[in-house]
KEKE-3310 file (N, C-alpha, C; in steps of 0.2 Angstrom, whole numbers, plus 5000, padded with zeros to 4 digits):
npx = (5004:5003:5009:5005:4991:4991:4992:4980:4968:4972:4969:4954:4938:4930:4940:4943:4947:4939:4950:4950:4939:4925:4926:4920:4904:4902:4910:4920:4928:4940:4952:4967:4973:4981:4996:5001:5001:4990:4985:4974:4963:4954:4942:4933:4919:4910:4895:4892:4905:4922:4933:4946:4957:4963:4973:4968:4969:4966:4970:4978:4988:4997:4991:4986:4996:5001:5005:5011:5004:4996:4988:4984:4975:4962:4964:4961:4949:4946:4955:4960:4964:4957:4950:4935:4928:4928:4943:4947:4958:4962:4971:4990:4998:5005:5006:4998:4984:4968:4950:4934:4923:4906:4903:4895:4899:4912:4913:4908:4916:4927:4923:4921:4936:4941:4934:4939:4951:4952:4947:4957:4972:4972:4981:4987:4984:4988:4988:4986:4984:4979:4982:4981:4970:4961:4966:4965:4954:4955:4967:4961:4950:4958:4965:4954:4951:4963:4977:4990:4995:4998:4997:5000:5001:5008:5018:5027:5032:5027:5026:5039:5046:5035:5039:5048:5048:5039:5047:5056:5052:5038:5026:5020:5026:5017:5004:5004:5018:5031:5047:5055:5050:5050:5060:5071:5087:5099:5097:5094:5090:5085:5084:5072:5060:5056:5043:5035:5029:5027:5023:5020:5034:5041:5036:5041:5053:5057:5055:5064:5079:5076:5078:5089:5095:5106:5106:5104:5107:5107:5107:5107:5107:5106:5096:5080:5076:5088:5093:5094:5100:5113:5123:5126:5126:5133:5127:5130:5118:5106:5113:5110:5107:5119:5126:5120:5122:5135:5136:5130:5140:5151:5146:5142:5157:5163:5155:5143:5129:5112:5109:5101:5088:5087:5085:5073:5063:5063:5064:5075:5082:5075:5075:5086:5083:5095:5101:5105:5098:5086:5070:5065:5075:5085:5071:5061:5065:5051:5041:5028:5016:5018:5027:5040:5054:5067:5085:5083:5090:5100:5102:5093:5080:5065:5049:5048:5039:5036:5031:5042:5050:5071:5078:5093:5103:5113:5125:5121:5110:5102:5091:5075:5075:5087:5095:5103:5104:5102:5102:5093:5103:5114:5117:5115:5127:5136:5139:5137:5149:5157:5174:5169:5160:5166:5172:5181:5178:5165:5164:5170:5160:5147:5152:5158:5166:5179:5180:5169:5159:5164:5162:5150:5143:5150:5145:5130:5132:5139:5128:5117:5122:5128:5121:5107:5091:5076:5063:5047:5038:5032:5038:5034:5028)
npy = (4994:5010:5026:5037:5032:5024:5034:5042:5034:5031:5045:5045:5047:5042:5041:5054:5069:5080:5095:5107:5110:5120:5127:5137:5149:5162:5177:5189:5205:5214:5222:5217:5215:5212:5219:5233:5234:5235:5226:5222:5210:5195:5186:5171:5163:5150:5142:5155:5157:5159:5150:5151:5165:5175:5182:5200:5202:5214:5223:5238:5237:5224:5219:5203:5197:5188:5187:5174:5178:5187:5177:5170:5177:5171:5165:5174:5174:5162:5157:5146:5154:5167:5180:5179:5185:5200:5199:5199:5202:5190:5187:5189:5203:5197:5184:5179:5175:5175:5179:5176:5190:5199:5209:5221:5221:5224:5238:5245:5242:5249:5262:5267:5263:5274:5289:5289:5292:5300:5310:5314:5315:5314:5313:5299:5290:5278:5270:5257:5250:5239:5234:5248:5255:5265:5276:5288:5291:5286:5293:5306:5301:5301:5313:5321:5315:5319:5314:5312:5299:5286:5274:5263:5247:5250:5260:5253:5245:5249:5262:5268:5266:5272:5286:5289:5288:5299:5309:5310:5305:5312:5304:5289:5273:5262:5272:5288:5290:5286:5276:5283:5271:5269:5277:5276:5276:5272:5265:5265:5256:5255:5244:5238:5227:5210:5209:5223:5233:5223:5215:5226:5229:5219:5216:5230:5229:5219:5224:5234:5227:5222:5231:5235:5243:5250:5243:5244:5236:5240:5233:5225:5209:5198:5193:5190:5203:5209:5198:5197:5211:5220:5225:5222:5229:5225:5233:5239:5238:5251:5259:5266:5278:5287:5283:5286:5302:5301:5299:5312:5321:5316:5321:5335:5338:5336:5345:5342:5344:5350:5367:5376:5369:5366:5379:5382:5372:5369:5369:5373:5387:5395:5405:5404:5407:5416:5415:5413:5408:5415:5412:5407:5403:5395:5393:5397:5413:5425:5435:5449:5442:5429:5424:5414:5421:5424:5426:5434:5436:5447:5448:5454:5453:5442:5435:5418:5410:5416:5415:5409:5413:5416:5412:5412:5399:5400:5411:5425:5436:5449:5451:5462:5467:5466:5453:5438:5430:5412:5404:5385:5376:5383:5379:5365:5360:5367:5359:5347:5343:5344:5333:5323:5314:5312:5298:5290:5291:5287:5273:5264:5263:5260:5247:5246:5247:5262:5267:5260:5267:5281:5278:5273:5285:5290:5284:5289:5305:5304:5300:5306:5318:5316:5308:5306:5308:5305:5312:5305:5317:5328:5345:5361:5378)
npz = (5000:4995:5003:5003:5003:5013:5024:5022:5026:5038:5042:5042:5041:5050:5059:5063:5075:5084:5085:5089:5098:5104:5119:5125:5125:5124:5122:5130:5127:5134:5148:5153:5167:5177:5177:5173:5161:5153:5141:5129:5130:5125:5134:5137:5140:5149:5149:5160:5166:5169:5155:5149:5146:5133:5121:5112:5097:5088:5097:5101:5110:5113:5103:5102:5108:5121:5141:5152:5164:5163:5156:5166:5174:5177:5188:5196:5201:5201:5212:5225:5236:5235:5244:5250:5259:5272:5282:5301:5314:5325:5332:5337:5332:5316:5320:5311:5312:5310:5306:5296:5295:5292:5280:5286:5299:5295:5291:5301:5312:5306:5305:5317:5322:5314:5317:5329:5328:5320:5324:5334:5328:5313:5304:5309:5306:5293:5278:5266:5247:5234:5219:5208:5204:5208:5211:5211:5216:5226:5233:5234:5245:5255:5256:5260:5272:5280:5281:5273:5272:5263:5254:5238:5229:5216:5218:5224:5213:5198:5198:5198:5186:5179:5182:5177:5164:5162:5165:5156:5142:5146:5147:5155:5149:5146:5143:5141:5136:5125:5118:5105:5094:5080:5074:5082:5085:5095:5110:5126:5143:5157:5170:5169:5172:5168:5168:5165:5155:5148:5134:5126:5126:5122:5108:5101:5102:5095:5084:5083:5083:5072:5063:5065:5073:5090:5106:5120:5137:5154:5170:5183:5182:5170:5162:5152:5141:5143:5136:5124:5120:5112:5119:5137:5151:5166:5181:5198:5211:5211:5209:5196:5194:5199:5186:5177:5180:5176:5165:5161:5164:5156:5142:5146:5148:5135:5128:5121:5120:5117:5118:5111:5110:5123:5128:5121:5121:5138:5156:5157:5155:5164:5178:5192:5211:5218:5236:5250:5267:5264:5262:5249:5243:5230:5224:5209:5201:5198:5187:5191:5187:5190:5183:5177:5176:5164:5155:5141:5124:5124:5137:5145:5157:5155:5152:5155:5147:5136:5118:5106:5110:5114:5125:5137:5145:5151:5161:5172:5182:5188:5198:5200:5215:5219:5221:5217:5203:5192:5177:5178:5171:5171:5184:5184:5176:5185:5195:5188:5182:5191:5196:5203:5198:5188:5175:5181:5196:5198:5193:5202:5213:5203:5200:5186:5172:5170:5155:5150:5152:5146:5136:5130:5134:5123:5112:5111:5111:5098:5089:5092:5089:5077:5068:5057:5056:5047:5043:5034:5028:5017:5017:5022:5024)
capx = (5000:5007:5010:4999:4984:4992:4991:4972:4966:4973:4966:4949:4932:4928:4945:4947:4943:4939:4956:4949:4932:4923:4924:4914:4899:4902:4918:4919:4933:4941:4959:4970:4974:4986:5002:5001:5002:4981:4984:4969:4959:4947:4941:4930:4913:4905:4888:4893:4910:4927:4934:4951:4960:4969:4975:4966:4974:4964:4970:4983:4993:4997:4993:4985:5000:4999:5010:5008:5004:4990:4983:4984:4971:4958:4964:4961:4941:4945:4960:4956:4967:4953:4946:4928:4922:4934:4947:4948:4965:4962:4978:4993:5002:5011:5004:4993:4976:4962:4941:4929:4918:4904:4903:4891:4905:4919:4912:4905:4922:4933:4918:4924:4943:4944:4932:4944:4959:4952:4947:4965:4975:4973:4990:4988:4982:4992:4985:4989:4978:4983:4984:4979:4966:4956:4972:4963:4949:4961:4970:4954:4949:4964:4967:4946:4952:4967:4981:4995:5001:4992:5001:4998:5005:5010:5021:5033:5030:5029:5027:5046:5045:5032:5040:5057:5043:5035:5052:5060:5046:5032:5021:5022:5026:5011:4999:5004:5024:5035:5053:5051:5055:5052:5067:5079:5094:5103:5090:5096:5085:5088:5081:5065:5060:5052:5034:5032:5027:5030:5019:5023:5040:5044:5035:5044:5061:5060:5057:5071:5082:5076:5081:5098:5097:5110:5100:5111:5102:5110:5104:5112:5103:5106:5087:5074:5076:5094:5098:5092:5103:5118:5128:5123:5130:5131:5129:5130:5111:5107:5118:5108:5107:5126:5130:5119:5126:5142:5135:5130:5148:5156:5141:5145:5164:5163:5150:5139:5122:5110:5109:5096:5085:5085:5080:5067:5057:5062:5064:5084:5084:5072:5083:5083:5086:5104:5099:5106:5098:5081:5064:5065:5083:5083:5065:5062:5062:5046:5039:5020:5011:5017:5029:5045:5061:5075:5088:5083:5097:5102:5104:5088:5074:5058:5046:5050:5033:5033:5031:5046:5058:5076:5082:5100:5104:5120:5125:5120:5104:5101:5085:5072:5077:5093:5097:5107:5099:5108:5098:5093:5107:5120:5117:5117:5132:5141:5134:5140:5153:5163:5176:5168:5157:5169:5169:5184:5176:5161:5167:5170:5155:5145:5154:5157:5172:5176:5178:5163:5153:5165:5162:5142:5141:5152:5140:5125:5135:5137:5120:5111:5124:5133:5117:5100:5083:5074:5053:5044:5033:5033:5041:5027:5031)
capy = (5000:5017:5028:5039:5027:5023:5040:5043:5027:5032:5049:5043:5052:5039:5043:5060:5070:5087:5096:5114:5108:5124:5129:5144:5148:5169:5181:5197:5210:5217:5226:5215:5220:5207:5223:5240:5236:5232:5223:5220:5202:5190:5181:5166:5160:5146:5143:5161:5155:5160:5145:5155:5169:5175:5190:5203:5204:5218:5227:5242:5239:5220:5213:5197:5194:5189:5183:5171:5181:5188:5170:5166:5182:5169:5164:5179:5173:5154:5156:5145:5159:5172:5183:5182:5192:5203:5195:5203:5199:5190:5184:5197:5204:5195:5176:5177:5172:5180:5177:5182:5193:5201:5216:5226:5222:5228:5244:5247:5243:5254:5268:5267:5266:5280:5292:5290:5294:5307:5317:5315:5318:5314:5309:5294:5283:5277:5262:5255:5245:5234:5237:5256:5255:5268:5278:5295:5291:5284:5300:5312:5301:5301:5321:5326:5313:5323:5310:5310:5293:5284:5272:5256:5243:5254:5264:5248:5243:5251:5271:5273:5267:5278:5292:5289:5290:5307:5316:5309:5303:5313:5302:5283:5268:5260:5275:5292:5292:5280:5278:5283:5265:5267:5279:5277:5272:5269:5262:5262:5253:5255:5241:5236:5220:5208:5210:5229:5234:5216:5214:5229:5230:5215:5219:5235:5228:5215:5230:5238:5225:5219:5238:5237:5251:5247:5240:5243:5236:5243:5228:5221:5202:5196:5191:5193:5211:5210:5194:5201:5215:5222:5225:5222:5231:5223:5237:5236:5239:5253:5265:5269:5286:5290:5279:5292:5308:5300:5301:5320:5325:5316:5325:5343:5340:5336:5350:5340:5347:5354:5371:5378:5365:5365:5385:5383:5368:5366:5375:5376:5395:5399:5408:5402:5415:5413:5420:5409:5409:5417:5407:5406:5403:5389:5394:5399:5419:5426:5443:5450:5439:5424:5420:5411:5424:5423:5430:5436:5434:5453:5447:5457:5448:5443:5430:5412:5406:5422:5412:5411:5418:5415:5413:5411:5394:5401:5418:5429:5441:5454:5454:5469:5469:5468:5450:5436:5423:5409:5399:5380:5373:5383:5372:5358:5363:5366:5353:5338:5345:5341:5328:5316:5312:5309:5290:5285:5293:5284:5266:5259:5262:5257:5243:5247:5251:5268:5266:5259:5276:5285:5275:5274:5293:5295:5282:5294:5309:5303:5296:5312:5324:5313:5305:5310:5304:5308:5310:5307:5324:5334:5353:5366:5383)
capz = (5000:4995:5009:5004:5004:5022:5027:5021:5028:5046:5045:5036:5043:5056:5066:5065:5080:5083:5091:5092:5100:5106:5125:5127:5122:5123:5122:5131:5124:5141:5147:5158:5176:5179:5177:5172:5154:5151:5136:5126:5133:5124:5138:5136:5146:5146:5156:5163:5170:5164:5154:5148:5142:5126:5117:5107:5091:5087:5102:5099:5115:5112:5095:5103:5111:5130:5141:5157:5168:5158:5153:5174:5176:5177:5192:5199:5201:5204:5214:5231:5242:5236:5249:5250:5264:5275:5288:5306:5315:5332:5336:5340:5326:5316:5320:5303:5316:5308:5306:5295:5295:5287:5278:5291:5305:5294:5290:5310:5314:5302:5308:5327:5323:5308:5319:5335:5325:5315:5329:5338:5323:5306:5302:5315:5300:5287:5273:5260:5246:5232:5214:5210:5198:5209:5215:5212:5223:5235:5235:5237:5252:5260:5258:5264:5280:5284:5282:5266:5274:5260:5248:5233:5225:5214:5223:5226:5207:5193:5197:5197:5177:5178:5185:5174:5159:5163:5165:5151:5137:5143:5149:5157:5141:5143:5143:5137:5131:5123:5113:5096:5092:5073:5074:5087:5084:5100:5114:5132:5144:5164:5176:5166:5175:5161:5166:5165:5148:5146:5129:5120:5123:5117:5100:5100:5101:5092:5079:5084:5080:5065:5059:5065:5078:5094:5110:5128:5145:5160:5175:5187:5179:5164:5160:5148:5138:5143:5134:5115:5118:5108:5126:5144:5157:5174:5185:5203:5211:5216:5207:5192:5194:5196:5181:5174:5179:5174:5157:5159:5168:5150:5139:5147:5147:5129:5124:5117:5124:5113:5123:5111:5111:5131:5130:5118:5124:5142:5159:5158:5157:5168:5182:5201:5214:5224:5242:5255:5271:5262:5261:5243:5241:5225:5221:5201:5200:5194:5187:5196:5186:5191:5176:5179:5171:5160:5151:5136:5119:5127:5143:5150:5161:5151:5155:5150:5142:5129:5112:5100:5115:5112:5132:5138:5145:5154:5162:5178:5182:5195:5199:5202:5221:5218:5221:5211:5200:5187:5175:5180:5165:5173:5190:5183:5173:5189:5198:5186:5180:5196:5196:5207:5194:5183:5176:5187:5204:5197:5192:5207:5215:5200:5195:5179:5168:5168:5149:5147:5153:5143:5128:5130:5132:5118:5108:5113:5107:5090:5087:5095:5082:5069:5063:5053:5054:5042:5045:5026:5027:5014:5019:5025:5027)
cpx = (5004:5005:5003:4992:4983:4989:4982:4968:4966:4969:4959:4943:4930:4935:4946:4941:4943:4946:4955:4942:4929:4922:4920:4911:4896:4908:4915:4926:4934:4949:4962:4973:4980:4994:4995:4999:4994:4982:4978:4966:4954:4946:4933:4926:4911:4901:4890:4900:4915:4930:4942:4952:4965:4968:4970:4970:4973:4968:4978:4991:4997:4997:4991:4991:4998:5003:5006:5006:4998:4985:4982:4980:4964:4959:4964:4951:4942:4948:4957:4958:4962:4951:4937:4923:4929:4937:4948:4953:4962:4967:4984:4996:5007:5010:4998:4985:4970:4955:4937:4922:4913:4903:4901:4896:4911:4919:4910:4911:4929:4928:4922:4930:4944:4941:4936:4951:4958:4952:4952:4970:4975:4978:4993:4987:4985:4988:4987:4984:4983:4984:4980:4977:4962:4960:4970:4959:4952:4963:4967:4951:4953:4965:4957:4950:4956:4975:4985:4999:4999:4999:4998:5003:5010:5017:5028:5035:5036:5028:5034:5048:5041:5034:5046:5052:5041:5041:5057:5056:5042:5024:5024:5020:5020:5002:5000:5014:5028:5042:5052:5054:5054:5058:5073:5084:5100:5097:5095:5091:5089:5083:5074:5063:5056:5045:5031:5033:5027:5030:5022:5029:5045:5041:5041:5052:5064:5059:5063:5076:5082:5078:5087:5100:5101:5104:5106:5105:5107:5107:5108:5111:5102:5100:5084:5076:5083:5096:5097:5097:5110:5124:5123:5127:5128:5131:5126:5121:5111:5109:5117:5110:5114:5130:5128:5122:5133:5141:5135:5136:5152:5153:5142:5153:5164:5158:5146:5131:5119:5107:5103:5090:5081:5082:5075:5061:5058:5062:5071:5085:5080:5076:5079:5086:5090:5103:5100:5104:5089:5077:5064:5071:5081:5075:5066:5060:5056:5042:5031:5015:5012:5023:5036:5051:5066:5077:5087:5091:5101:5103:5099:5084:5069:5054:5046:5044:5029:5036:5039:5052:5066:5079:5089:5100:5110:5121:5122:5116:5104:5096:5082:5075:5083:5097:5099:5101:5104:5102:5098:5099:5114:5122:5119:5123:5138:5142:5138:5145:5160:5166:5176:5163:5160:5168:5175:5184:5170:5161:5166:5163:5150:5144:5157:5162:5173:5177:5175:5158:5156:5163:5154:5142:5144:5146:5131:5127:5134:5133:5115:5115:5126:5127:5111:5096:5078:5065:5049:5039:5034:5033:5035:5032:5026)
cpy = (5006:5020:5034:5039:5027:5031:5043:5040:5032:5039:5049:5048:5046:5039:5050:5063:5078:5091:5104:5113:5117:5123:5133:5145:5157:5172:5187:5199:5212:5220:5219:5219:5216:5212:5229:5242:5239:5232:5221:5211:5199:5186:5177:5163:5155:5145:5149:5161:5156:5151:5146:5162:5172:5181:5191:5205:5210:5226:5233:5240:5232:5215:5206:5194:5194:5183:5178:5172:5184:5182:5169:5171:5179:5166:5169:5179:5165:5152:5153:5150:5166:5173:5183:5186:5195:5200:5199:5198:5197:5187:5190:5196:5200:5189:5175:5173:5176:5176:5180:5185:5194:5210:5224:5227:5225:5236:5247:5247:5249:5261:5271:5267:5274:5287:5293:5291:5301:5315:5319:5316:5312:5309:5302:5287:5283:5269:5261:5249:5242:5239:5245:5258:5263:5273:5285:5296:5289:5292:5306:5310:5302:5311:5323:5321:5317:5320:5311:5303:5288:5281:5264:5254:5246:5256:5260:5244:5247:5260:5273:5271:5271:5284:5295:5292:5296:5309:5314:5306:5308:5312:5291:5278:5263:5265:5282:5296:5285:5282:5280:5277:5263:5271:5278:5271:5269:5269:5261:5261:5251:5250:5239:5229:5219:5209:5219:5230:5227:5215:5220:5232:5225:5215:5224:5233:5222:5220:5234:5234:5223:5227:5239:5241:5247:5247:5238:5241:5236:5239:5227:5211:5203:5192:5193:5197:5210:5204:5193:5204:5216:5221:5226:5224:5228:5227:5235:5240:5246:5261:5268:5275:5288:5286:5287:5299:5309:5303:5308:5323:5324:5321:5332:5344:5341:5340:5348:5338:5350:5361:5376:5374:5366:5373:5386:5377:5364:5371:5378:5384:5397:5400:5406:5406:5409:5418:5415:5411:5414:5412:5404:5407:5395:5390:5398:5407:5420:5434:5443:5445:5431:5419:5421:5417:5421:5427:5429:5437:5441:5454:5453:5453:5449:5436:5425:5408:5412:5416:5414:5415:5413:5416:5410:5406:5395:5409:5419:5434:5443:5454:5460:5473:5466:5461:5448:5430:5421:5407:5392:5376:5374:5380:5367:5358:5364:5363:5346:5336:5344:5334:5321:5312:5310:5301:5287:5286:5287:5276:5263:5258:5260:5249:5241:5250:5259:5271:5266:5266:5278:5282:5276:5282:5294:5292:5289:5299:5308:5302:5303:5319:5322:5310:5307:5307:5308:5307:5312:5311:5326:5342:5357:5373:5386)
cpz = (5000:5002:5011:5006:5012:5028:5026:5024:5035:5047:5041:5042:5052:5063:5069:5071:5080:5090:5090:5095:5105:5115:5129:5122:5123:5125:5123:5130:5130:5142:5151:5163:5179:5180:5173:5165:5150:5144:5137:5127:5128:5132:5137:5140:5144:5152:5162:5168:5165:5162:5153:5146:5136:5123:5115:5101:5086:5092:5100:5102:5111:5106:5097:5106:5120:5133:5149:5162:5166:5155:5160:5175:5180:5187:5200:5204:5206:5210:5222:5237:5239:5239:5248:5255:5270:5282:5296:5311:5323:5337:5337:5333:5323:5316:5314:5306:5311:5307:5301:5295:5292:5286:5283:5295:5304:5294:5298:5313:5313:5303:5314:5327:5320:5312:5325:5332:5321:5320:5332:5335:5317:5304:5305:5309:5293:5284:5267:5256:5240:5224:5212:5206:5200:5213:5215:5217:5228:5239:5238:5244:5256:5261:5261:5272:5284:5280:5276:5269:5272:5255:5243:5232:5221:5212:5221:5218:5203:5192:5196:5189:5177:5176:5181:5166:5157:5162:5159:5143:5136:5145:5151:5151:5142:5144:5138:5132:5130:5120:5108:5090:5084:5067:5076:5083:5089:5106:5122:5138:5150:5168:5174:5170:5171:5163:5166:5158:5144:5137:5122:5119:5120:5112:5100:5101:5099:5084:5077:5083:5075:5060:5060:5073:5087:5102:5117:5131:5148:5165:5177:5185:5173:5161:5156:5145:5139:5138:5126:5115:5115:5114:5132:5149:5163:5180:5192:5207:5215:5214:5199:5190:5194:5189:5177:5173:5180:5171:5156:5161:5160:5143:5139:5145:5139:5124:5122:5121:5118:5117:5118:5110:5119:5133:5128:5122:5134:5146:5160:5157:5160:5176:5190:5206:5219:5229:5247:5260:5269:5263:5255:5239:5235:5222:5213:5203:5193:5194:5192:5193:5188:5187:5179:5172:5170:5159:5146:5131:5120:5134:5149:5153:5156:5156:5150:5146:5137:5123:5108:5105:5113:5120:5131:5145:5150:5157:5170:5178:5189:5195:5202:5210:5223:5220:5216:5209:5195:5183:5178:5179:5169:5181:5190:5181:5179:5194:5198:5182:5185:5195:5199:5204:5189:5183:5181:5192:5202:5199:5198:5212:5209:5197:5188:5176:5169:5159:5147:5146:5148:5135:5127:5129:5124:5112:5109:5108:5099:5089:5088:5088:5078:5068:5061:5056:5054:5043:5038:5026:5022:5018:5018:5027:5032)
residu = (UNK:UNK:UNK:UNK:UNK:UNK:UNK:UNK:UNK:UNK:UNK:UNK:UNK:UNK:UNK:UNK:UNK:UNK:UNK:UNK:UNK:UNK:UNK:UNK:UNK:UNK:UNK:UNK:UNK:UNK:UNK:UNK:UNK:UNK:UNK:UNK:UNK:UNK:UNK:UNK:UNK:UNK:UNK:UNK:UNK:UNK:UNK:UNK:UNK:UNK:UNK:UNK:UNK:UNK:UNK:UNK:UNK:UNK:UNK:UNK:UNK:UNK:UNK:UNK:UNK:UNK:UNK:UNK:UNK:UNK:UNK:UNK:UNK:UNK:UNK:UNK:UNK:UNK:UNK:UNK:UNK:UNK:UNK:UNK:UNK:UNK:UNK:UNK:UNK:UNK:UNK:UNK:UNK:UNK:UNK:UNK:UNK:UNK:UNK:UNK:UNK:UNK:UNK:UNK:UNK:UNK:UNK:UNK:UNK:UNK:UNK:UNK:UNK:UNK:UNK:UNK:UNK:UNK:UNK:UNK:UNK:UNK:UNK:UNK:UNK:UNK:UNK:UNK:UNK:UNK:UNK:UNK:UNK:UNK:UNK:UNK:UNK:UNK:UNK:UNK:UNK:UNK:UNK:UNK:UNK:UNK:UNK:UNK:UNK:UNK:UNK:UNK:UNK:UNK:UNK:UNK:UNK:UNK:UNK:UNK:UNK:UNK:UNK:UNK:UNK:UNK:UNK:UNK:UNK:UNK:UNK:UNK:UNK:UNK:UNK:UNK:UNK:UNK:UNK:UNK:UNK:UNK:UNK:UNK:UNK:UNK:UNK:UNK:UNK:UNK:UNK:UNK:UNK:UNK:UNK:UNK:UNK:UNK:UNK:UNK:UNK:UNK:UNK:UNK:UNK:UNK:UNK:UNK:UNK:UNK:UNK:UNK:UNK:UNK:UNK:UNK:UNK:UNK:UNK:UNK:UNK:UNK:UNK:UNK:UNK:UNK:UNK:UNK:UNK:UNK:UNK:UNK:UNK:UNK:UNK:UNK:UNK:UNK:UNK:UNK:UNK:UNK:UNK:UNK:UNK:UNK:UNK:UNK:UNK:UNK:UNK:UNK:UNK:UNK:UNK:UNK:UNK:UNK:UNK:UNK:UNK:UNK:UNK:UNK:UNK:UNK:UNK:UNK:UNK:UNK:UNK:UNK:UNK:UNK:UNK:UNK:UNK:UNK:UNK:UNK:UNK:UNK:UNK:UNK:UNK:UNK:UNK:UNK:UNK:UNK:UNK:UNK:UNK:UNK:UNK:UNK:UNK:UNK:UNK:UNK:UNK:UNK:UNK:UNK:UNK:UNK:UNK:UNK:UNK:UNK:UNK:UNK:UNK:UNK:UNK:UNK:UNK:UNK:UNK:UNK:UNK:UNK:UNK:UNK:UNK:UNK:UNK:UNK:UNK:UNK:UNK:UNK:UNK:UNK:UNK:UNK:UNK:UNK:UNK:UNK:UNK:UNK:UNK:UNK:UNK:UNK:UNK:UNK:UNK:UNK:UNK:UNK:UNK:UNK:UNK:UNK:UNK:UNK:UNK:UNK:UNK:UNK:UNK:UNK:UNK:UNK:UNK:UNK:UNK:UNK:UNK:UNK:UNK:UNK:UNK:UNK:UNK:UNK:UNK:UNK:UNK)
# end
């Protein structure tokens, strides 16, 4: 018997089985909550119970992709360690005793403490809740009670990618700023842990390499994101931040700033008043309306949010009442410009070559002045 034959036979109609058999019997469209990412969800019901989870392919953030952690969402419902009514501690702190309650007792409970602390001070209550889906509303009860000793999940998470996001992007990578990763050409990537942005940074850098463009992770763990990369720096935990203002120590020495960039679209020349021993010593000087001063390209005072101004980045100002004021830039400037920044005051506390820094900054440099990219527009006057 030909083999053919053999093989037609074997899969004839009365063997075959069905190996996509329907499990659910309705799909809801939803976000995931599982991280910060909220990749786009199918999730699957059947007789009104979740059966699983799986990408949306249609979804912007993710592309149908989803990772384990996003398919385990389900066990967010099933899971046997979920709380169904709230726990009340009856053993001493610390021994894990607790009982539950119901809902009436919890609230009559949290009545009788939060009114005995509110009336003796405020500040006496500190809490903490879980992921910080509702972190606005958190923050407006916590400021009518009294208390700023309010924190989430969050917090210990993913707000300080957040926070690195907003002051250098714009806005946080999974919501409102990102790299411009159908551009960049040199990518450097501080301490990401694999599940944050998980989804769409790995699309996104598997873009980035298929273009060529160079791809550094700075970790202390060579993991995940880091084992793509072009170069992995092992740096020592911790020391982030001065690896960085290596970088800007080797960036300032070698000039390589773009200083009208930073007058036109940032605050580096808005002038900070130098009044040691004042209230508002370090505070930004500001004319009667409110509006943060500069030096104007004549080295007079104007206000830094005048359209199309040409501020000075560098220099000394006399203010109205006869004190001194600098720009922001020329702080920084004297600042990280000191020697102990430099990369072999650096290095040892870092870990990290003093080479290396000098070499990454110099790659920076070049990439930021020695190279084009070019945006297909047509030219508009």
């Amino acid at each position: 018997m030909k083999l053919r034959e053999r093989w037609r036979d074997y899969w004839s109609p009365r063997e075959q089985v069905d190996t996509s058999p329907r499990v659910s019997d309705e799909v809801k469209y939803t976000t995931c909550y599982m991280c910060a990412c909220r990749c786009g969800i199918k999730v699957h019901l059947k007789d009104g119970g979740i059966r699983f989870i799986e990408g949306n392919p249609r979804h912007p953030v993710n592309r149908g992709v989803i990772c384990g952690k996003g398919a385990s969402g389900i066990m967010q419902h099933y899971s046997p360690a979920r709380l169904s009514k709230p726990l009340l501690r009856v053993g001493e702190r610390g021994a894990g005793e607790f009982r539950e309650i119901e809902w009436d007792e919890a609230i009559a409970t949290a009545v009788d403490w939060l009114s005995t602390i509110r009336t003796e001070d405020p500040r006496k209550l500190a809490f903490f809740t879980g992921r910080d889906q509702s972190q606005s509303l958190t923050g407006f009860w916590a400021t009518q009670f009294g208390t700023p000793n309010f924190a989430a999940h969050g917090g210990f998470c993913s707000v300080n990618m957040a926070a690195a996001g907003m002051y250098t992007l714009g806005g946080s990578f999974w919501e409102f700023g990102e790299p411009d990763w159908e551009r960049t050409k040199l990518f450097l990537m501080f301490g990401v842990a694999e599940d944050h942005d998980s989804n769409p940074i790995k699309l996104a850098l598997s873009g980035l390499r298929r273009r060529g463009a160079k791809f550094i992770s700075i970790n202390p763990v060579r993991t995940g994101y880091s084992a793509i990369a072009d170069e992995w720096i092992g740096i020592r935990p911790g020391t982030d931040g001065l690896f960085v203002l290596s970088l800007v120590h080797e960036l300032l020495r070698a000039d390589k700033v773009d200083l009208d960039y930073l007058g036109r679209y940032t605050n580096a020349a808005w002038l900070v008043i130098q009044a040691p021993g004042s209230a508002d010593d370090g505070l930004f000087a500001r004319n009667e309306a409110g509006e943060p001063l500069v030096l104007d390209s004549a080295g007079g005072l104007t206000s830094g949010l005048e359209p199309g101004g040409e501020a000075r980045v560098v220099g000394e100002a006399q203010l109205p009442d006869g004190r001194r004021a600098v720009p922001v830039f020329q702080l920084i400037a004297e600042r990280y410009l000191d020697p102990r920044y430099a990369p072999e005051a650096v290095a040892p506390v870092c870990g990290i070559p003093a080479e290396t820094i000098r070499r990454v900054a110099g790659e920076i440099a070049a990439t930021a002045f020695g190279q084009e990219i070019e945006i297909p527009v047509a030219w508009t006057d």
